[in-house]
Backbone bond lengths (Angstrom), bond angles and torsions (degrees), N, CA, C in turn:
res aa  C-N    CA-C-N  psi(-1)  N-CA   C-N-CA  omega(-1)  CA-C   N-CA-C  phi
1 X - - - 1.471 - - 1.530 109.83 -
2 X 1.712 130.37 126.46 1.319 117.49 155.27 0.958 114.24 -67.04
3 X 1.473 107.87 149.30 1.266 138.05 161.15 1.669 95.35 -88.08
4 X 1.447 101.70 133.87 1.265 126.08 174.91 1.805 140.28 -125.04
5 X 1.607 113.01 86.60 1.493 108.11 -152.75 1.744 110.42 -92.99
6 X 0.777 104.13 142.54 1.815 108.27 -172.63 1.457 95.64 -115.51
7 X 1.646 120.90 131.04 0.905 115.71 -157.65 2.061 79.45 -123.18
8 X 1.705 97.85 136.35 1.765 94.83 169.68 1.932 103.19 -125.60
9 X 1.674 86.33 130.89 1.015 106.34 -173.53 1.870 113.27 -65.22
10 X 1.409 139.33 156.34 1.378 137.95 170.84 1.086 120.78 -90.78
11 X 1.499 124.99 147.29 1.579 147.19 166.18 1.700 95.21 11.86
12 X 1.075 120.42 124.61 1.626 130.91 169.31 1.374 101.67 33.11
13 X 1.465 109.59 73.35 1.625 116.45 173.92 1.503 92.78 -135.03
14 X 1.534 120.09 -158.64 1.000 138.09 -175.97 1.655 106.77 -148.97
15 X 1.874 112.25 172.70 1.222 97.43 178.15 2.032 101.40 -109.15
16 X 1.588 94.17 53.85 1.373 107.46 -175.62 1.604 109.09 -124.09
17 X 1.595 106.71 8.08 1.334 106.54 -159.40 1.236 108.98 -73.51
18 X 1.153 118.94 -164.29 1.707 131.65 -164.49 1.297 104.61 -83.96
19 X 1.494 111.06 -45.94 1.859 107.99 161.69 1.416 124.03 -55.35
20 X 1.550 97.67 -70.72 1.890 93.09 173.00 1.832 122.37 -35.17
21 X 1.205 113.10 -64.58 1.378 116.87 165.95 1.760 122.10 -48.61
22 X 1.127 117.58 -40.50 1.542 119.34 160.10 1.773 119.67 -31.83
23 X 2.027 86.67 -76.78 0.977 97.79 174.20 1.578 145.98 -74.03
24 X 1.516 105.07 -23.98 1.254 119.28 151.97 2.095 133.09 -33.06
25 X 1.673 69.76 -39.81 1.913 82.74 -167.87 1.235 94.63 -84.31
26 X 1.460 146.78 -29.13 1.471 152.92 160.41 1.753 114.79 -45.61
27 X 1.667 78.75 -89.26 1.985 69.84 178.02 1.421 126.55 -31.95
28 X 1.602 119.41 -48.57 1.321 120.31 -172.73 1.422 126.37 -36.00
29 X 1.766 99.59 -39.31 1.057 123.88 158.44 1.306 134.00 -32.17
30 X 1.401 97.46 -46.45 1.548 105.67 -166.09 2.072 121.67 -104.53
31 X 1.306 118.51 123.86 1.383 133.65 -155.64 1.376 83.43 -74.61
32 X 1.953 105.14 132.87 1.381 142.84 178.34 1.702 105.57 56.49
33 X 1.174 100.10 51.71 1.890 103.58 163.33 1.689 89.86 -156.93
34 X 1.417 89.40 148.96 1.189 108.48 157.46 1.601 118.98 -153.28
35 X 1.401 114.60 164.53 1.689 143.76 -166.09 1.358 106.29 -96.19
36 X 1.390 102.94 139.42 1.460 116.92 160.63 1.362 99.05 -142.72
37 X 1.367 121.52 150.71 1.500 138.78 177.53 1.673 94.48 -112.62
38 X 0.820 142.27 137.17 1.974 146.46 -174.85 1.595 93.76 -120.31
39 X 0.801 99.25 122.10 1.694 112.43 161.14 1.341 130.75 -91.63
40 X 1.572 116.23 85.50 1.610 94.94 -172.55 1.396 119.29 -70.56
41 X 1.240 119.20 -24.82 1.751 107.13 -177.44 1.793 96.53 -131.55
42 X 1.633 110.96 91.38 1.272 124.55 175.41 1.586 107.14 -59.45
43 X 0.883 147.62 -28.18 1.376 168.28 -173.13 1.570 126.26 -117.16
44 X 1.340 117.01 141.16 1.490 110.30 165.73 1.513 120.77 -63.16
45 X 1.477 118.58 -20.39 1.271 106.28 -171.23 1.667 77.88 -93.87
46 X 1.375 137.46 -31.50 1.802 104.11 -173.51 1.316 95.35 -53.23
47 X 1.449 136.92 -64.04 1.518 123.06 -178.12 1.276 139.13 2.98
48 X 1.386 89.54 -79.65 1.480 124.07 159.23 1.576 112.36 -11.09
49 X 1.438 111.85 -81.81 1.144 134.41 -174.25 1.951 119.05 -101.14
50 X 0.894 100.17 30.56 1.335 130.39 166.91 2.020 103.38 -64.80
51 X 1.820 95.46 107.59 1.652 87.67 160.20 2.069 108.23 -133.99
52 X 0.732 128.81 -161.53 1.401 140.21 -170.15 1.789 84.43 -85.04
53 X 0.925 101.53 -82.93 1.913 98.28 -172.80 1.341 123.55 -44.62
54 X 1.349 104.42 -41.52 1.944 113.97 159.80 1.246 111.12 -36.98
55 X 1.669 121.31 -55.04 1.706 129.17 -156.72 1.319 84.64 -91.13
56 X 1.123 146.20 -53.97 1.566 138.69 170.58 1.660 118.88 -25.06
57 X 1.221 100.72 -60.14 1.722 117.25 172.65 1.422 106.66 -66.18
58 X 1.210 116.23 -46.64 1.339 89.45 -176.34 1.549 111.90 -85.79
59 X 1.173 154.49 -10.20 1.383 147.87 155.90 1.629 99.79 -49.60
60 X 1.081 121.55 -29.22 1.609 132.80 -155.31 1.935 90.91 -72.20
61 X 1.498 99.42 -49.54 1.235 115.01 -178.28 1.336 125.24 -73.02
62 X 0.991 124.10 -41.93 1.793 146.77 156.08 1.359 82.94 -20.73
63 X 1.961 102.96 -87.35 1.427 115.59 -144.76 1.587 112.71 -44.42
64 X 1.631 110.02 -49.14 1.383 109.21 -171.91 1.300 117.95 -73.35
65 X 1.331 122.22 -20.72 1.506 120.44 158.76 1.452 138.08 -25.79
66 X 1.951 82.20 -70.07 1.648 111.82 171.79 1.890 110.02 -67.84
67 X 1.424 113.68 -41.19 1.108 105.11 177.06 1.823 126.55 69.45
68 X 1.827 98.46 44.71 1.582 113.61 -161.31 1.511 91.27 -70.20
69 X 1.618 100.24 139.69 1.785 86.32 132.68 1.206 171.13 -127.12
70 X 1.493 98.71 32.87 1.091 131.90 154.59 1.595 119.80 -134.71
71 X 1.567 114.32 101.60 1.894 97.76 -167.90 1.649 97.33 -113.64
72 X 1.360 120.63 162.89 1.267 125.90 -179.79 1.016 105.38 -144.34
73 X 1.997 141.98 134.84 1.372 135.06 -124.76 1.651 78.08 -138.28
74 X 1.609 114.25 130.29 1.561 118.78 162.82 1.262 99.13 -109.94
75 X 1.110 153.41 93.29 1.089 145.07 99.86 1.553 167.72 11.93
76 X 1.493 114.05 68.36 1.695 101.10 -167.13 1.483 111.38 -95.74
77 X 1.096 113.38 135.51 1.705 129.54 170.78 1.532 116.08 61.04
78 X 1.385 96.81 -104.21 1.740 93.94 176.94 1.031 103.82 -67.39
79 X 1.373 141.70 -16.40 1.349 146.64 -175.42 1.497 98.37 -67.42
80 X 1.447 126.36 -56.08 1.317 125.48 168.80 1.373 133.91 -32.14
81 X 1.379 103.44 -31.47 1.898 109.83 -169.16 1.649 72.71 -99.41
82 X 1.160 158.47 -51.74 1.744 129.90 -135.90 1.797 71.52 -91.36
83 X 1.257 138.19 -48.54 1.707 111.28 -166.86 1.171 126.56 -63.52
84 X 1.702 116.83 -30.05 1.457 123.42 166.17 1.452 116.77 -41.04
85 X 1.685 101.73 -73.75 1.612 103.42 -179.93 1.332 117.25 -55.91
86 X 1.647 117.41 -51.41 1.795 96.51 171.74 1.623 127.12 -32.54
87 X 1.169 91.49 -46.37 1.222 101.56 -170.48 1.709 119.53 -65.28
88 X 1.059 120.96 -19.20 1.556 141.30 -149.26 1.998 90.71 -124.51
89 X 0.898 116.25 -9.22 1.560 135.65 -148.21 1.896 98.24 -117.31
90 X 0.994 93.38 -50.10 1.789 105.72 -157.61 1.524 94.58 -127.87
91 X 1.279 134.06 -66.17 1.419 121.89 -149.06 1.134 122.62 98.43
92 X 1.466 129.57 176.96 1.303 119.64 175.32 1.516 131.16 96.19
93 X 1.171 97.71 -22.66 1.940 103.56 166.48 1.266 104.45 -98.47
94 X 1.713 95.55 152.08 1.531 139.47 -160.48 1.795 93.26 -79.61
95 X 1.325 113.13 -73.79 1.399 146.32 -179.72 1.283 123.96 -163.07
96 X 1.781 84.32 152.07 1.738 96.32 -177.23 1.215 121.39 -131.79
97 X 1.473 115.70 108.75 1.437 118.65 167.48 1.200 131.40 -81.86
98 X 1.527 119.17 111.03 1.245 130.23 -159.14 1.553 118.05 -93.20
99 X 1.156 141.12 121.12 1.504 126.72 -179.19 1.766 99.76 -125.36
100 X 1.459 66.16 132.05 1.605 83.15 -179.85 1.446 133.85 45.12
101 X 1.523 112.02 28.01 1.507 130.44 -148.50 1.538 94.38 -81.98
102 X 1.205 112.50 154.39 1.822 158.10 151.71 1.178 101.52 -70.69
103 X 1.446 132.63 114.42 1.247 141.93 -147.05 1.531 102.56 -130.77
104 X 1.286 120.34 -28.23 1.480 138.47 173.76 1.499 120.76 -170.98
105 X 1.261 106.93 126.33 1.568 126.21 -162.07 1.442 101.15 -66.45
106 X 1.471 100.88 137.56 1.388 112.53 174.85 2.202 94.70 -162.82
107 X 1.676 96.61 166.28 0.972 86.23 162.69 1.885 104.16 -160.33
108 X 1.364 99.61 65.87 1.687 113.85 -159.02 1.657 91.50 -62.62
109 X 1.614 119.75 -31.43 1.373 103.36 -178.88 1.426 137.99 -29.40
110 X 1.586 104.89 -31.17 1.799 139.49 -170.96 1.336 88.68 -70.83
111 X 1.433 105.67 177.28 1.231 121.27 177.07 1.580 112.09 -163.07
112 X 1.310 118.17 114.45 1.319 144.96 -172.47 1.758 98.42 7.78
113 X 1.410 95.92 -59.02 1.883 101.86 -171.66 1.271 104.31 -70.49
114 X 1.788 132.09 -11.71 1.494 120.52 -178.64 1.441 108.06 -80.65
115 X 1.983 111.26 -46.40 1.051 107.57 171.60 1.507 124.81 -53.87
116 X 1.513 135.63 -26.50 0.961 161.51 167.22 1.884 122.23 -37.65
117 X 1.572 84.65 -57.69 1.531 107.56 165.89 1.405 136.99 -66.14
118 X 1.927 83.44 -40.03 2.137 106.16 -177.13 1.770 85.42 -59.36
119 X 1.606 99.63 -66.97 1.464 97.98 -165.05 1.452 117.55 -34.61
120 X 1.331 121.15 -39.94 1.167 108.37 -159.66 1.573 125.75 -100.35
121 X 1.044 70.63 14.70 2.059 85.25 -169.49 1.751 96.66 -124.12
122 X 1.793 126.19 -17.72 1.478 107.19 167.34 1.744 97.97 98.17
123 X 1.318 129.31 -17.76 1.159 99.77 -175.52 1.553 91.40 -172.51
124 X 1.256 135.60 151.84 1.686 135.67 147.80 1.804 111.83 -110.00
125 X 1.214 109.71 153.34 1.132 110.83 -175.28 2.097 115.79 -99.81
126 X 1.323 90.22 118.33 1.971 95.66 -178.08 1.660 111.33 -118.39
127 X 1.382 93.02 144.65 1.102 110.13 -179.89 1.434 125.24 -59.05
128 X 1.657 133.58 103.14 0.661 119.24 -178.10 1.728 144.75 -112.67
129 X 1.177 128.17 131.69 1.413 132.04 -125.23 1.925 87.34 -81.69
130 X 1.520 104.66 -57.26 1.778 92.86 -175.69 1.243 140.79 -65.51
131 X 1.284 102.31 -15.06 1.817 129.96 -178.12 0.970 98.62 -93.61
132 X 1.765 139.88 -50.02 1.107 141.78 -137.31 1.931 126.46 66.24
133 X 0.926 104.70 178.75 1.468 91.64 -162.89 1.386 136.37 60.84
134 X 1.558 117.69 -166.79 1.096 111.86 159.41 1.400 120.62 -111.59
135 X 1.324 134.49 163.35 1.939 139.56 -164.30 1.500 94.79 -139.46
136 X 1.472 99.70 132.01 1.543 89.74 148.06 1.358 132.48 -65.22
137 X 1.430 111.87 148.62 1.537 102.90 158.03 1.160 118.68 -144.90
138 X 1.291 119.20 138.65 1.696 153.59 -145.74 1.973 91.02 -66.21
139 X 1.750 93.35 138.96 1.109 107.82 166.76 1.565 138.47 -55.20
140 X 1.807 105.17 -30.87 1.283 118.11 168.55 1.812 123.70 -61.09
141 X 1.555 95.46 -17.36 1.930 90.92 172.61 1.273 89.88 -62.96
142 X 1.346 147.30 -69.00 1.323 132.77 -147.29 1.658 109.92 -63.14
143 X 1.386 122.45 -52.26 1.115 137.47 -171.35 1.877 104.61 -43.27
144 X 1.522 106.20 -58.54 1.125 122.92 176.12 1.451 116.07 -71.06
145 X 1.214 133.79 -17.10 1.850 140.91 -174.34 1.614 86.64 -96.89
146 X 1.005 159.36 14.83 1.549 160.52 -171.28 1.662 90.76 -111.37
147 X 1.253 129.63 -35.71 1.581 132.05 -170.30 1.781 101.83 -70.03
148 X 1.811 114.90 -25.93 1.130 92.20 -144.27 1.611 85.11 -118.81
149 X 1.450 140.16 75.82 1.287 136.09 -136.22 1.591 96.76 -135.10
150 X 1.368 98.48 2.85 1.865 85.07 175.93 1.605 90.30 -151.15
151 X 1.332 128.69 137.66 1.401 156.37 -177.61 1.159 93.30 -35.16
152 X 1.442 121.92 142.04 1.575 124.72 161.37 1.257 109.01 -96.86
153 X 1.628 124.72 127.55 1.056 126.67 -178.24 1.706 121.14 -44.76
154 X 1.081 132.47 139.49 1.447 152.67 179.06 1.516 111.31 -63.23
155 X 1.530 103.42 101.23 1.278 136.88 -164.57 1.813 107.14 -95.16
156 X 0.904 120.44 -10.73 1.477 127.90 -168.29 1.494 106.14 -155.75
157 X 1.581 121.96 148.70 1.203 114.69 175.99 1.627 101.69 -68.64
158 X 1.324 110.14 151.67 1.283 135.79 -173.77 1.372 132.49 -133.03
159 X 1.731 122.25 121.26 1.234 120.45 176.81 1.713 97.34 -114.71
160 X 1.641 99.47 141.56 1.365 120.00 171.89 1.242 129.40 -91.61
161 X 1.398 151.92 105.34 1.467 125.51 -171.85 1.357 100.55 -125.44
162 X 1.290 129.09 125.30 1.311 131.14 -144.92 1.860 107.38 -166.53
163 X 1.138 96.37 117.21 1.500 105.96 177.20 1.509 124.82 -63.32
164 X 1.608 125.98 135.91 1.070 136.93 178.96 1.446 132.28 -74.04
165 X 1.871 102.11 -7.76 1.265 116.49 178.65 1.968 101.38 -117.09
166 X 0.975 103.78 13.03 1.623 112.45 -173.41 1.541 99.29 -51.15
167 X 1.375 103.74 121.35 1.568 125.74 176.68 1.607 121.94 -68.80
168 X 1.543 99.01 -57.10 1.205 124.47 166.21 1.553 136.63 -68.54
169 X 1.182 100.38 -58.02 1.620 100.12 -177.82 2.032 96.80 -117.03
170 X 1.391 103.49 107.12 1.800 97.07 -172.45 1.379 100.05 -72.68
171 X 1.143 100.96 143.09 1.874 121.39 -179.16 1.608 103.04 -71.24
172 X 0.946 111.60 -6.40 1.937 95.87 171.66 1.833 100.16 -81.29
173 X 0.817 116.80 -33.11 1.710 119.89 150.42 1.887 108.08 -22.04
174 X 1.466 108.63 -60.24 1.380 116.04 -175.32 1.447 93.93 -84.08
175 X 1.148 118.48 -56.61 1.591 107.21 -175.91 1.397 121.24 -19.97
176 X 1.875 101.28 -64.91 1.889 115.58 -166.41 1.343 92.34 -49.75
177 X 1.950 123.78 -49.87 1.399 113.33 -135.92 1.457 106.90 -78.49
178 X 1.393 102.09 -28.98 2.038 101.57 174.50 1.118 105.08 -88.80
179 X 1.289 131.62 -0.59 1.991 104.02 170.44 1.586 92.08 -110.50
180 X 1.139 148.73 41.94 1.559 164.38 169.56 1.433 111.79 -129.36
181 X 1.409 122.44 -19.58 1.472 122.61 166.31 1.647 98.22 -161.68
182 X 1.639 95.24 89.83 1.871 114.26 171.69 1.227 122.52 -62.11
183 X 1.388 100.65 -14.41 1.351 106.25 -151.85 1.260 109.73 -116.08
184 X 1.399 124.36 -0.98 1.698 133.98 -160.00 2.023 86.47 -137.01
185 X 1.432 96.11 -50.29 1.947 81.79 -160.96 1.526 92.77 -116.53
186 X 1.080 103.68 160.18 2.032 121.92 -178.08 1.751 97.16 -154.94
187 X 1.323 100.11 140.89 1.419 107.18 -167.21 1.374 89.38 -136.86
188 X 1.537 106.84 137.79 1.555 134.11 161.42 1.814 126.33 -88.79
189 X 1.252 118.51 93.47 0.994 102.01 176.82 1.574 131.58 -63.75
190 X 1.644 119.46 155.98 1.238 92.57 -174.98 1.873 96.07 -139.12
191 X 1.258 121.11 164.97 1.173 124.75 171.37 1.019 114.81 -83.59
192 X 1.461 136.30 106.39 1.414 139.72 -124.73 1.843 129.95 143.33
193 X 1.547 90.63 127.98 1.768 78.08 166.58 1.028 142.33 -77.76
194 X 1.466 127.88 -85.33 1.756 129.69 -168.14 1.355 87.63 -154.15
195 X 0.777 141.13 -34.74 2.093 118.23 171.55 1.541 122.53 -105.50
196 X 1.513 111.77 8.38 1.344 120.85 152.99 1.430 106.22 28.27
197 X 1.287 106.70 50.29 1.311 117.95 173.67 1.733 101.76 -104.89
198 X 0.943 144.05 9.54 1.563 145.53 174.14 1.577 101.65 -99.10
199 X 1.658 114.68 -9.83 1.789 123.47 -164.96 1.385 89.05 -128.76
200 X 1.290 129.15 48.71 0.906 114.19 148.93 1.719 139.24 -77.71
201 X 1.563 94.27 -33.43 2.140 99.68 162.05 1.488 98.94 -36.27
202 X 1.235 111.30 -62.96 1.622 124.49 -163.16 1.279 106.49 -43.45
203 X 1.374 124.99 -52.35 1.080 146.24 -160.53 2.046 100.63 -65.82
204 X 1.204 94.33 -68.32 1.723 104.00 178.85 1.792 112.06 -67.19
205 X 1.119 126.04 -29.93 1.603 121.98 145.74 1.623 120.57 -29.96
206 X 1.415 100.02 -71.16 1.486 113.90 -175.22 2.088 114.22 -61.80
207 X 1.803 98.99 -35.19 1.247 97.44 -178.03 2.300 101.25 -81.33
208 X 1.294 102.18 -1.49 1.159 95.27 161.16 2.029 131.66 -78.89
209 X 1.684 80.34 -53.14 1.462 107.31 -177.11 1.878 120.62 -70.84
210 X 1.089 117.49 -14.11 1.283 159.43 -174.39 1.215 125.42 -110.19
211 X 1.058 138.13 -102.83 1.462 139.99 159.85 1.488 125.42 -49.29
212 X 1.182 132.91 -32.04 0.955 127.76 -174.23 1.478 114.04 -112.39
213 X 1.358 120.86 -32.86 1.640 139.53 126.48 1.799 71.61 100.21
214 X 1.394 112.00 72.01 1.549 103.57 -169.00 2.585 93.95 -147.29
C-alpha cells in the first residue's frame, strides 16, 4: 500500500515553500510513498478570497481526486487549523505532523478600529511570501475564521514540532493541545521560531520516523 503525505502550505505561503520543496525532494526518494504540495491559493485572486472553510474544501477536493490510500497531512501554521478540522470533519488520515500549527483562529493582534476599517473598506493588504509583494485579502477570511475559535479535537495520531521562541503562533497553544489528548498528540519542543526552517533535518527525521514509520 502507498503511503501518501499531503503537505499544506501556511498563511501567505505557497506550495513552493522551503518545506514542501525539502520534503518533496526526499520522499520521492523513497519506494511506496509519495508527495503532494496542496496549494490553497493557486492564484492572487484565490488569495484574495481565501477563508478557513474554502482551504478545508478544497483539501476535501484534492483528496478525493487523488483518491490515496493511505494519506498523512504535514502541516505548517494555518495549514495546521485547515488539517485539524479536515481531519475531525471527514476522517481518513493516517497521521499528522504538525509544525508550528494554529490550532484555533483568532486574530486579537487587531484592534476593534482595525477590524472596523478591514470591514469597511472590503479588504487589507498582507504581505505575501509566494507571490511576493503585498495582495489584498477579503474581509470574509476574518468573518469566516471567527467559526473556527476553539481546536478541533485530534482525529489522527499526532506529532507536534513547534518552536519555543515562536513569535506568531505561542507554543502553549501546543502545550494545552497535547496534555488535553496524551494519548493521540505528543509535541517536541524545539529551539526555534515560527518557520522552523533552520530544523528542517529534524523535521524530515520525524516525517521519516512518524509518518512514514520507515
Amino acid at each position: 500500500m502507498f503511503k501518501t503525505i499531503v503537505h499544506l502550505h501556511g498563511f501567505a505561503s505557497s506550495a513552493r515553500s522551503t518545506k514542501a520543496k525539502y520534503l518533496g525532494e526526499r520522499i520521492e526518494l523513497v519506494q511506496g510513498a509519495e508527495f503532494y504540495a496542496m496549494d490553497m491559493n493557486p492564484t492572487p485572486t484565490d488569495f484574495r478570497y481565501l477563508t478557513t472553510t474554502g482551504a478545508i474544501g478544497r483539501l476535501r477536493q484534492y483528496i478525493l481526486d487523488r483518491k490515496p490510500e493511505d494519506v498523512s497531512l504535514v502541516a505548517s501554521s494555518f495549514g495546521g487549523l485547515v488539517a485539524t478540522y479536515y481531519a475531525h470533519r471527514f476522517g481518513g488520515i493516517s497521521r499528522m505532523l504538525l509544525l508550528a500549527p494554529l490550532l484555533s483562529w483568532e486574530l486579537d493582534w487587531l484592534s476593534a478600529e482595525q477590524v472596523r476599517r478591514w470591514r469597511e473598506k472590503g479588504t487589507v493588504p498582507i504581505p505575501h511570501f509566494g507571490f511576493g509583494g503585498e495582495l489584498p485579502l477579503d474581509f470574509g477570511y476574518y468573518e469566516d475564521g471567527r467559526r473556527y475559535g476553539q481546536a478541533a479535537p485530534p482525529a489522527a495520531p499526532t506529532l507536534i514540532l513547534h518552536g519555543r521562541n515562536d513569535e506568531i503562533v505561542p507554543i502553549e497553544d501546543s502545550r494545552t493541545y497535547a496534555s488535553q489528548s496524551p494519548d493521540q498528540v505528543r509535541l517536541i519542543e524545539l529551539d526555534a521560531g515560527h518557520d522552523l526552517n533552520d530544523h528542517l533535518e529534524t523535521i524530515w527525521e520525524q516525517v521519516q520516523a512518524f509518518v512514514l514509520e520507515i
